[in-house]
N, C-alpha and C positions, 0 to 999 in steps of 0.2 A: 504494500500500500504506500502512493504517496505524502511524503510528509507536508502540510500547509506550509507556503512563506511565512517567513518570520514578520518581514517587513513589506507592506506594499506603499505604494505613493499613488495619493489622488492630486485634485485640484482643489483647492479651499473655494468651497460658495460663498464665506463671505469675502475675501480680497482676492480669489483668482492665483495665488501663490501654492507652490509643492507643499504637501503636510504628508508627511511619516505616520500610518499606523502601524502601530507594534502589535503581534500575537499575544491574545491574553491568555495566563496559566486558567486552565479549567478541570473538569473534570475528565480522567483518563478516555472522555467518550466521545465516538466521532462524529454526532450527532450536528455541532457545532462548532465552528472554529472563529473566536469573535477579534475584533481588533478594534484598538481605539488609539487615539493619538489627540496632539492638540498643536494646533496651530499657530503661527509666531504672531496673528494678532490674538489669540485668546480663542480661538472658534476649534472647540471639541470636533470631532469626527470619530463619528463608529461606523463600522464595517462590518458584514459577517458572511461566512460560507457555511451552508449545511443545511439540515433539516428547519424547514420554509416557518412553522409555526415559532420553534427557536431563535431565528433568525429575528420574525416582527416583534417579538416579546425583547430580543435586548437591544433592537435598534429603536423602540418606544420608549426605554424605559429612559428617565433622566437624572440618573445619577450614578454613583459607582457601587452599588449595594446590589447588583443585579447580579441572581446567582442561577446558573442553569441544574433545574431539578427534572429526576425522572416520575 
């Protein structure tokens, strides 16, 4: 199986600049593989691959307290 990038780069919506998301540690499952990063004017960006209901639950959630349960 292959392994998720660690790092990918978007384009920031709010100032159009490179942002860095980083692989978050989750749980050993591959259900979801989530990323978040933040941008050098302040603008958060998450990211995720995997299992579609996983994915809209941590790309809604707004804070850092979001934990992927089975």
């Amino acid at each position: 199986m292959l392994k998720p990038a660690r790092i990918l780069t978007f384009k920031c919506a709010n100032c159009s600049k490179a942002v860095k998301v980083f692989l978050q540690k989750v749980s050993a499952c591959s259900h979801i593989q989530p990323y978040q990063g933040i941008c050098a004017c302040g603008e958060v960006k998450r990211h995720a691959t995997g299992n579609k209901a996983a994915v809209e639950s941590y790309l809604q959630a707004n804070d850092d307290g979001w934990m992927h349960h089975h």
